[in-house]
C-alpha positions in Angstrom: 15.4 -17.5 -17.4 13.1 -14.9 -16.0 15.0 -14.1 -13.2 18.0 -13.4 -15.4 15.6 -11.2 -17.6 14.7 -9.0 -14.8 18.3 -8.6 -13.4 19.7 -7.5 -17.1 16.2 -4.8 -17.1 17.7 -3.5 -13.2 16.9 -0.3 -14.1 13.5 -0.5 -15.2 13.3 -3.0 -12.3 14.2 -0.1 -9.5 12.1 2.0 -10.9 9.1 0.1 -11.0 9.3 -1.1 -7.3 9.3 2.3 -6.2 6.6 2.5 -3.2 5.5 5.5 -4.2 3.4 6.4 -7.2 1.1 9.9 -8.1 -2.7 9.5 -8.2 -4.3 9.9 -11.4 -6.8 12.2 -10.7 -4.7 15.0 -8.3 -1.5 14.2 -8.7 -0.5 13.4 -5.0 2.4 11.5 -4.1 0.9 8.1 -2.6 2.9 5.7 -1.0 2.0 2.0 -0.3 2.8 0.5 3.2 0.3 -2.5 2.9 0.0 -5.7 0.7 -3.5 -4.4 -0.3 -3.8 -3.0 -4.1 -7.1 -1.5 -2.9 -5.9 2.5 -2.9 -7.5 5.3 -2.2 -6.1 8.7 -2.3 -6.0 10.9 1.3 -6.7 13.8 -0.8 -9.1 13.6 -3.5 -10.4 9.6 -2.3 -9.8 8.4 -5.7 -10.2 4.5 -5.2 -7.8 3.2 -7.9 -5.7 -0.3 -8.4 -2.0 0.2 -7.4 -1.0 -2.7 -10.6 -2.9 -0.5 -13.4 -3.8 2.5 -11.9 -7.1 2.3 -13.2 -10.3 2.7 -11.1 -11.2 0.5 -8.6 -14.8 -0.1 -9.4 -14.1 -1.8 -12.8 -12.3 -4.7 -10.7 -15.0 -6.1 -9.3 -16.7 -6.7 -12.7 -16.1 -10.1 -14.3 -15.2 -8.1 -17.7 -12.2 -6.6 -16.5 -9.2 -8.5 -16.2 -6.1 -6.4 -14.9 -4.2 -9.4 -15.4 -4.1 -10.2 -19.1 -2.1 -8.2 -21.3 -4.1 -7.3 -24.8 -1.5 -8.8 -27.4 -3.3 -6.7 -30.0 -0.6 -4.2 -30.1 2.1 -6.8 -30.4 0.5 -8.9 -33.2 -0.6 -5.4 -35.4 3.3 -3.9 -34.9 4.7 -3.6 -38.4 7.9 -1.6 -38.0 10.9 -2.6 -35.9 10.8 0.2 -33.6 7.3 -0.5 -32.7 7.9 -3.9 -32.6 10.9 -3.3 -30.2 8.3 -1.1 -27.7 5.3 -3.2 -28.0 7.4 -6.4 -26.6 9.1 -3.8 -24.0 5.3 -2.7 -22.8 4.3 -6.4 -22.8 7.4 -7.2 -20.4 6.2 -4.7 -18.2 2.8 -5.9 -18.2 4.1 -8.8 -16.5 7.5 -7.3 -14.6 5.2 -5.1 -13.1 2.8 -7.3 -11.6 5.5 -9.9 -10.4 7.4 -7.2 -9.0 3.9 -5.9 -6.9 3.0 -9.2 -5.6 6.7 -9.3 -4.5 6.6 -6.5 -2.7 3.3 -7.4 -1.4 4.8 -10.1 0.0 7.7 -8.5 2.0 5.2 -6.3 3.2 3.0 -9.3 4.7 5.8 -9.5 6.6 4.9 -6.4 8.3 1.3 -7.1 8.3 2.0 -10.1 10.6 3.1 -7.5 13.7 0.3 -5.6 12.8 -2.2 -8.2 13.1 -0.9 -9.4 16.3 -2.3 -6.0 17.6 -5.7 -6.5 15.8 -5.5 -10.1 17.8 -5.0 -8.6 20.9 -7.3 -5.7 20.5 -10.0 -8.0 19.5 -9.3 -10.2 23.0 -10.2 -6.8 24.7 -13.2 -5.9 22.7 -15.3 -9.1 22.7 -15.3 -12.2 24.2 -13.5 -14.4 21.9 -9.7 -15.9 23.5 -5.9 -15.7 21.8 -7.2 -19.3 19.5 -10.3 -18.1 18.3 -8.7 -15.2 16.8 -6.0 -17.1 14.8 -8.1 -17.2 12.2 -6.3 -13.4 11.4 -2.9 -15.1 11.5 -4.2 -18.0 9.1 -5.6 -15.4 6.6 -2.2 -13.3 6.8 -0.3 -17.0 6.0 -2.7 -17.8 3.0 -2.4 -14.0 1.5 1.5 -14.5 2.0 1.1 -18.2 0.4 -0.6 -16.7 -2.6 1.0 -13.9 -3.3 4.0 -15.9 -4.3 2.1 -18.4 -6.3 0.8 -15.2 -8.2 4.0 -13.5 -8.8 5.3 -16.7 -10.3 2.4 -17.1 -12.2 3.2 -14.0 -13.6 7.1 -15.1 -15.2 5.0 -18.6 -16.3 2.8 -16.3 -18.7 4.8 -13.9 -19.8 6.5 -17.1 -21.9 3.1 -19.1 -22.1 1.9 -18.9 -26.5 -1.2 -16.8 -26.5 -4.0 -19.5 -27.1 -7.0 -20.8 -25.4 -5.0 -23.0 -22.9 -2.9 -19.4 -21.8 -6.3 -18.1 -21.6 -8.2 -21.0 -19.0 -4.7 -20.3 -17.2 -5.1 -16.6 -16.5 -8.7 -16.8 -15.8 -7.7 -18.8 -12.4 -4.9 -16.6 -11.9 -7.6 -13.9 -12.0 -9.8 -15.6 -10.0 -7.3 -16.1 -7.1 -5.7 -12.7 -7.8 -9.3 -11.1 -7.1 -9.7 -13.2 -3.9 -6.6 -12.5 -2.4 -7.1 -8.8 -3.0 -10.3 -9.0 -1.4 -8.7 -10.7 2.4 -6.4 -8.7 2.2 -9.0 -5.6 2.4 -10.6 -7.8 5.5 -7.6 -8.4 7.1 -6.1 -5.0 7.0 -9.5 -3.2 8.0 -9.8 -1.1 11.0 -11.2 -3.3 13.8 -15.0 -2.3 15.1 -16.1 -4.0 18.5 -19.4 -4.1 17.1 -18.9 -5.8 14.3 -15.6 -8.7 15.4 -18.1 -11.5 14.6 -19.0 -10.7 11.5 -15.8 -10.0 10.5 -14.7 -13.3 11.7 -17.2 -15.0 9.7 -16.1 -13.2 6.3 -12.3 -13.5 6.9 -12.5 -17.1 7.8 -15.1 -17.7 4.7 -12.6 -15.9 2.6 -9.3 -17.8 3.7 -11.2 -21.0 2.8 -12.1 -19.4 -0.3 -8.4 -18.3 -1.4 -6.8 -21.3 -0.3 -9.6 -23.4 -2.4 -8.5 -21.4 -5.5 -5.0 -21.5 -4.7 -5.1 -25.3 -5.3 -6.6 -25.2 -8.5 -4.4 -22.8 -9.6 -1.5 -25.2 -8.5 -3.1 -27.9 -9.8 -4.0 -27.2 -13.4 -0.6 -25.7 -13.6 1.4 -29.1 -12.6 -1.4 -31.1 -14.6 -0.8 -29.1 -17.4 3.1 -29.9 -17.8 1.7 -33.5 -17.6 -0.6 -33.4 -20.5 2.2 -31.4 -22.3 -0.5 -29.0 -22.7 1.6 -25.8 -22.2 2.6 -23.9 -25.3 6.2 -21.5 -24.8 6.9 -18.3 -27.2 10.2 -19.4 -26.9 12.4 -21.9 -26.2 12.0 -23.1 -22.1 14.5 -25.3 -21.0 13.4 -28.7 -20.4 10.1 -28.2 -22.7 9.4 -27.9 -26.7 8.8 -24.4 -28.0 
């Protein structure tokens, strides 16, 4: 159903996984060749969120939720034509950020051959052998793992009835979301001899960490079609409306 939903929007589709986007502050052209949503801009150093384009220092706050889309405009739409582009703005809400955990994805792939440097580099600069640092490898496996838990998680809501069940549900998609962002900053880090240790410590902390919420996530969501406790906007096949 989604997947059919994205393939009749192509064209808003191609031009939302463009890898390139303008920073909001000085207009440069930024391109994005990591899974990382961390940006900053060469230019100015604007540190923004790739998703929402919105500064990067409200992320880390537990007000700000870059996941959930505010219905508010949906439910207050009186007229058709605001109707029709408050439910287009509320499909891109979630297109947008299954598309970008998509993409962050395929590029994983590509973080993989670059981490295989950082293993080798960090075999040079300290002590430790090739298996004490495949805890890189591991954390470049769980990011990869979780990014396509989150860009599914992203279709599930986008049909999910608001309410306080949709609500528990994107609060661990939040939760993980933020987690994963934040091993993917470790991971793709520059590596400094003095400081491989430490590094180790936090990106093998973190991993644990992701792959603890991961299962929740996973967890609650399965439980939940159990319980029949999941409420659809429309009709899903297979489940009541």
């Amino acid at each position: 159903m989604w997947l059919k939903k994205c393939q009749d929007d192509s064209e808003t589709a191609n031009w939302i996984k463009s890898n390139t986007k303008e920073c909001s502050k000085c207009q440069s052209t930024i391109e994005k060749n990591g899974g990382c949503n961390h940006m900053t801009c060469k230019k100015c150093k604007y540190e923004f969120c790739w998703v929402c384009m919105g500064p990067w220092t409200e992320h880390g706050t537990s007000w700000y939720s870059c996941n959930r889309y505010d219905e508010k405009a949906s439910v207050e739409a009186r007229d058709a034509q605001t109707r029709s582009r408050a439910s287009l703005e509320r499909y891109l809400h979630y297109y947008n950020r299954w598309a970008n955990h998509e993409q962050s994805a395929k590029l994983s792939m590509e973080l993989y051959a670059k981490t295989e440097k950082k293993m080798e580099e960090m075999q040079i600069t300290s002590e430790l052998t090739w298996i004490q640092v495949q805890f890189m490898k591991k954390a470049v496996d769980i990011v990869h793992k979780c990014r396509m838990t989150l860009k599914w998680t992203y279709a599930m809501a986008y049909y999910l009835a608001p309410g306080n069940h949709k609500e528990l549900f994107e609060d661990n998609q939040r939760d993980l979301e933020r987690a994963v962002e934040e091993l993917s900053e470790l991971i793709e880090a520059p590596i400094d001899p003095e400081t491989i240790m430490t590094l180790r410590q936090k990106v093998t902390d973190k991993t644990v960490y992701v792959q603890k919420r991961n299962e929740i996530l996973l967890e609650d969501t399965a439980k939940g079609y159990l319980e029949e406790r999941w409420s659809w906007n429309t009709t899903v096949e297979g489940f009541e409306a």
